[in-house]
C-alpha positions in Angstrom: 0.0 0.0 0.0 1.2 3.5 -0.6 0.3 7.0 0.3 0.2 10.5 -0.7 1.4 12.7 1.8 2.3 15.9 -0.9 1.5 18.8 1.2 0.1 21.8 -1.1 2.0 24.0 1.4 5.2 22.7 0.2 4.6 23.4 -3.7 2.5 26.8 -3.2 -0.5 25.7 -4.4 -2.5 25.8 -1.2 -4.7 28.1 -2.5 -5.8 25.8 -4.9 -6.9 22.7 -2.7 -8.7 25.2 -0.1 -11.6 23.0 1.4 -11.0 19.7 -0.2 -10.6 18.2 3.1 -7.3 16.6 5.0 -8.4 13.5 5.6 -7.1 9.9 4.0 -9.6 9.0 1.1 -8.8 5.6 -0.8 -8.4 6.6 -4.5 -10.7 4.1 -7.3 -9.6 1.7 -9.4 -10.9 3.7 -12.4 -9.2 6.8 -11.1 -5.9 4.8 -10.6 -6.1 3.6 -14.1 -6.6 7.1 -15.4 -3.8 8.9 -13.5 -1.5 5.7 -14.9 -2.3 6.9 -18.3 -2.0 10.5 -17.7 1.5 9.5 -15.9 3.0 7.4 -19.0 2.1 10.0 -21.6 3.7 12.4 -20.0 6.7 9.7 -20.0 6.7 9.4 -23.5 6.5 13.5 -23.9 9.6 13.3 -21.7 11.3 10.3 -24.0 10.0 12.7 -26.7 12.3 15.6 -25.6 15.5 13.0 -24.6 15.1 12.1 -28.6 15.2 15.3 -29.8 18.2 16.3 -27.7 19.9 13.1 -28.4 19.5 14.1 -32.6 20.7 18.0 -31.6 23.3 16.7 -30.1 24.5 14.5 -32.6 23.9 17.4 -35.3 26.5 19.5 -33.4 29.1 16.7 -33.2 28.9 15.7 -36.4 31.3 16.7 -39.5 28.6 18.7 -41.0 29.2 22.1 -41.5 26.2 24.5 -39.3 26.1 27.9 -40.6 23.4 30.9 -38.7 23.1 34.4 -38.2 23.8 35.6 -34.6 20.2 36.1 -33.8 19.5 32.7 -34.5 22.3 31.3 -32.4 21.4 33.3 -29.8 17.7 32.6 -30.3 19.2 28.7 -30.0 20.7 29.2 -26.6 17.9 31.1 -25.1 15.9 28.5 -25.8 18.2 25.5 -24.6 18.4 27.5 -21.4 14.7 27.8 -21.2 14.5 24.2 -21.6 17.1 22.9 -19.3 16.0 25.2 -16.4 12.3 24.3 -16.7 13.7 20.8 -16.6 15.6 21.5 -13.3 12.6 22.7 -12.2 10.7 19.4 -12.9 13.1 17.5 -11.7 13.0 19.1 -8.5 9.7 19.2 -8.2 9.6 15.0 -9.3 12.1 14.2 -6.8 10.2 16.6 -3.9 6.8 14.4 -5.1 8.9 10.5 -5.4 9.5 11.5 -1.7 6.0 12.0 -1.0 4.2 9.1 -2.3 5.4 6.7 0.4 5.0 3.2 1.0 2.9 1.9 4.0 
């Protein structure tokens, strides 16, 4: 058995879950099945994005010549650094809720 002990507090979201209730609810089958869905396509976004990265990467180590103005180079990097800070964020927030699904 596991549980959910995420506290809203600790993401800043209280706001959001105002009045649904602190106490221990046991969460359907159906539900269960749903979230698992939701969960793996957002797995195979994230697979997705490690493709991609995988094909820039081996586009920039390659032999092939890469010409581009500056604006688009720096348009490139902006945008890499978008990306792998709003994956640190993720993570972060992935590894703050792995600690809080617990087993019982």
């Amino acid at each position: 058995m596991y549980e959910i002990i995420a506290s809203p507090e600790d993401y800043q979201i209280d706001h959001l879950v105002n009045g649904t209730g602190t106490g221990n609810i046991e969460i359907p089958a159906k539900d269960r099945e749903d979230w698992a869905k939701e969960i793996k396509a957002f797995s195979e976004k994230i697979n997705s994005l490690a493709d991609r990265s995988i094909k820039l990467a081996e586009i920039f180590s390659s032999d092939q010549e890469i010409s581009s103005t500056p604006a688009s180079l720096k348009t490139l990097k902006i945008q890499l650094f978008t990306i792998n800070d709003r994956l640190k964020n993720a993570i972060e927030i992935a590894d703050k809720l792995e600690s809080d699904i617990i087993q019982k």
